[in-house]
LUMRO-914772 format. One line per field, with one value per residue (C-alpha): residue in one letter; residue number from 1; z, x, y. Coordinates in Angstrom, 1 decimal. Each point is the difference from the previous one (the first is absolute). Layout:
balo (A ...)
dovex (NUM ...)
zz (Z ...)
xx (X ...)
yy (Y ...)
END
This chain:
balo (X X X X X X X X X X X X X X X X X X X X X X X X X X X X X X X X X X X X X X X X X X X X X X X X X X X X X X X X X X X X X X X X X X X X X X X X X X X X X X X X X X X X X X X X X X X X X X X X X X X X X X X X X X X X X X X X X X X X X X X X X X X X X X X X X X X X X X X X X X X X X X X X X X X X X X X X X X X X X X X X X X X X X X X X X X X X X X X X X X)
dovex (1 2 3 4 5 6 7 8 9 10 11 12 13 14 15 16 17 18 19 20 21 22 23 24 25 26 27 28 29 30 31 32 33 34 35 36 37 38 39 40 41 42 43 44 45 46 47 48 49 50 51 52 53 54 55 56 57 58 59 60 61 62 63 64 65 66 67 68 69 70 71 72 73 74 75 76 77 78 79 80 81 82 83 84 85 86 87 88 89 90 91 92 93 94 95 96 97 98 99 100 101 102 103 104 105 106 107 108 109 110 111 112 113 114 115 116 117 118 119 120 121 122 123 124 125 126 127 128 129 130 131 132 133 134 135 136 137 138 139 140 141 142 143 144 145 146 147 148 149 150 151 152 153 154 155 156 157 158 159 160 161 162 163 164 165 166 167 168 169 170 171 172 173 174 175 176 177 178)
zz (53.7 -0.6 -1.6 2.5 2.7 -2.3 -0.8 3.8 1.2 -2.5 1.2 3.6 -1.0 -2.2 2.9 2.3 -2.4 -0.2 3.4 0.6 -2.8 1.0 2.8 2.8 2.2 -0.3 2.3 -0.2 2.6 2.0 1.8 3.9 1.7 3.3 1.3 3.6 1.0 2.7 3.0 -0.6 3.3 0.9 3.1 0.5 -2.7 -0.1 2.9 1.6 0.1 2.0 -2.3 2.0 -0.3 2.4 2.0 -0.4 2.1 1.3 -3.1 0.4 -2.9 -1.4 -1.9 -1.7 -0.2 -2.6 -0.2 -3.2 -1.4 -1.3 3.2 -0.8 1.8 1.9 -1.6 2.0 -0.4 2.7 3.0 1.2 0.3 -0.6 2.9 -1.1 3.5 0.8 -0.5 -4.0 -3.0 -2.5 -2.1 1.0 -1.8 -1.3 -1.1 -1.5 -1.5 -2.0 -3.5 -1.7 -3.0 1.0 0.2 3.5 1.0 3.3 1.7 2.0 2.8 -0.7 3.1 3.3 3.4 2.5 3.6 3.1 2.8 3.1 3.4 -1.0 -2.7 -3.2 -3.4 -3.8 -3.0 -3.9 -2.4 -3.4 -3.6 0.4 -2.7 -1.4 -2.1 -2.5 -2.8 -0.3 3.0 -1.9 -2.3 2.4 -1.1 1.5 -1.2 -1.2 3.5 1.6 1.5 0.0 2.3 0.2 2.0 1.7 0.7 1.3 1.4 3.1 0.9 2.7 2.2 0.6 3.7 -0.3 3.1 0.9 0.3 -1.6 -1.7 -1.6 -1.7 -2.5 -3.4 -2.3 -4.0 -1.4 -3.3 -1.7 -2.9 -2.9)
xx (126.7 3.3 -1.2 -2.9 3.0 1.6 -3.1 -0.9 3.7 -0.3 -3.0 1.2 3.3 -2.2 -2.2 3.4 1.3 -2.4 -1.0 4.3 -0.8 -3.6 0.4 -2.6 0.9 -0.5 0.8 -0.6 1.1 -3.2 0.6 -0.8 -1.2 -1.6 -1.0 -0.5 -2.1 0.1 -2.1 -3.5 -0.7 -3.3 0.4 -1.8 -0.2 -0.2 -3.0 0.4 -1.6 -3.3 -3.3 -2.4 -3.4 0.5 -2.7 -3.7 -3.3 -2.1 -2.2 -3.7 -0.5 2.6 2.8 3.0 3.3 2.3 3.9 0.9 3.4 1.7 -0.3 -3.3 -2.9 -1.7 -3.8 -3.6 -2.9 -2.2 -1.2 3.3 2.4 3.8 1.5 3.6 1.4 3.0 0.5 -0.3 -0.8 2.7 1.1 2.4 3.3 2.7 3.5 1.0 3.8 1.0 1.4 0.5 -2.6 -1.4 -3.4 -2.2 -3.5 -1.9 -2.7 -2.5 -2.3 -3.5 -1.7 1.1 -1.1 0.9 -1.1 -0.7 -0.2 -0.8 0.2 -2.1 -1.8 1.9 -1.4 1.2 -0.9 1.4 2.4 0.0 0.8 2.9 1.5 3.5 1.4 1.5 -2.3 1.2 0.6 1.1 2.6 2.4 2.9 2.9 2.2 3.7 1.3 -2.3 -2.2 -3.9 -3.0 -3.3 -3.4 -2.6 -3.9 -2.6 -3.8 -1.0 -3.3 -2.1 -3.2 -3.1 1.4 3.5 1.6 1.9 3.8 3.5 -0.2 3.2 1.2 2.2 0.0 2.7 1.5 2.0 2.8 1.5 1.9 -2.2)
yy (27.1 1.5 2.8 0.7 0.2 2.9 1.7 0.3 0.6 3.3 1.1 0.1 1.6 2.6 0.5 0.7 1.8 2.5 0.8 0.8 2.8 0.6 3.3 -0.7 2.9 4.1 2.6 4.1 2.3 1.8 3.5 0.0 3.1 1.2 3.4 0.2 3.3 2.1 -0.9 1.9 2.1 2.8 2.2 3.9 2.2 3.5 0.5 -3.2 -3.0 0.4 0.5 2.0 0.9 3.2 1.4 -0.1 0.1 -2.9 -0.9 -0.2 -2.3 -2.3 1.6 0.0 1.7 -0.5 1.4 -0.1 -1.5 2.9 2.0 3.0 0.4 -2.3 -1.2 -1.3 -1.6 0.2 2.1 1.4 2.8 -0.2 2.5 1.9 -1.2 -2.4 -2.3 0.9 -2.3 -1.1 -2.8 -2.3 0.3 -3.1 0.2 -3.4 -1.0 -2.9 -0.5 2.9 -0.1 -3.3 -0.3 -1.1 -0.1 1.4 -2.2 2.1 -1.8 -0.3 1.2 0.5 1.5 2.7 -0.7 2.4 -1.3 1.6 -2.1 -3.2 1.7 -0.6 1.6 -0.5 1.0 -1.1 1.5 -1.3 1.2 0.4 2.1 0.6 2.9 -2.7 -0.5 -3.8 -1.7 -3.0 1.9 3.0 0.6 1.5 2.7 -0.1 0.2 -2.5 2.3 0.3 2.0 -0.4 0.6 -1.6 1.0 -1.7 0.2 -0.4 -1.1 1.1 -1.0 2.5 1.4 -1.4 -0.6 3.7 -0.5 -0.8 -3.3 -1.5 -2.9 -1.1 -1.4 -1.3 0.9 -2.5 0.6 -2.8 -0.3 -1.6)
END
């Protein structure tokens, strides 16, 4: 019995003794960082902000006009004549800032309308594909100083004997920071 007490008493001790030596603990040292950008803005480019369609005749059948989104001549389908008065057609035009050399993307609606209306009488019609001078929406980058321009064009959609007069409306074009 004696020697059970010893035999136990040195395994405890053994045990005890090996967990002082035994190291149950390891650190390493990890490096912190953060990069705060600057805020991401768009305001007018070069010709402004407005898209117009310009000036055209009352369709007979139902047309389209399209602007396209480097600035050019307008295009039609349709039974209608695009007049050289003002107000003129032209793309719209977007200046954006942000990081320099980071990269951003620019969401476009999907279709919107512009509206006359004319005492009680109100008429719209639809603009839609919308069209941007960026290849890749998804993947704009700006340059060195933080600086980046691009265009917008769109189509606008008309009825057989559209409503005559000015219709307006408003759409908007979106840049984040991916």
């Amino acid at each position: 019995m004696k020697k059970s007490i010893i035999i136990i008493a040195v395994i405890l001790v053994a045990s005890f003794t090996s967990n002082l030596f035994a190291q149950n603990t390891a650190t390493a040292t990890s490096p912190t960082a953060a990069k705060i950008v600057e805020t991401i803005a768009i305001g007018p480019g070069v010709t402004g902000l407005d898209l117009n369609f310009g000036t055209m005749s009352k369709p007979s059948t139902i047309a389209t006009v399209t602007v396209p989104n480097g600035g050019g001549a307008r295009t039609f389908t349709g039974t209608i004549t695009l007049l050289n008065q003002n107000p003129a057609h032209k793309a719209a035009s977007y200046a954006t800032t942000g990081d320099p050399s980071a990269y951003y993307t620019i969401t476009l609606p999907g279709t919107i309308q512009v509206t006359y209306t004319n005492g009680s009488v109100s008429e719209s019609m639809d603009v839609d594909n919308f069209k941007c001078s960026k290849p890749d929406l998804g993947n704009v980058q700006f340059d060195g100083t933080g600086h980046d321009n691009f265009t917008v064009g769109a189509t606008l959609n008309l009825a057989a004997n559209q409503a005559a007069g000015s219709y307006t409306g408003s759409y908007p074009v979106t840049v984040a920071y991916n």
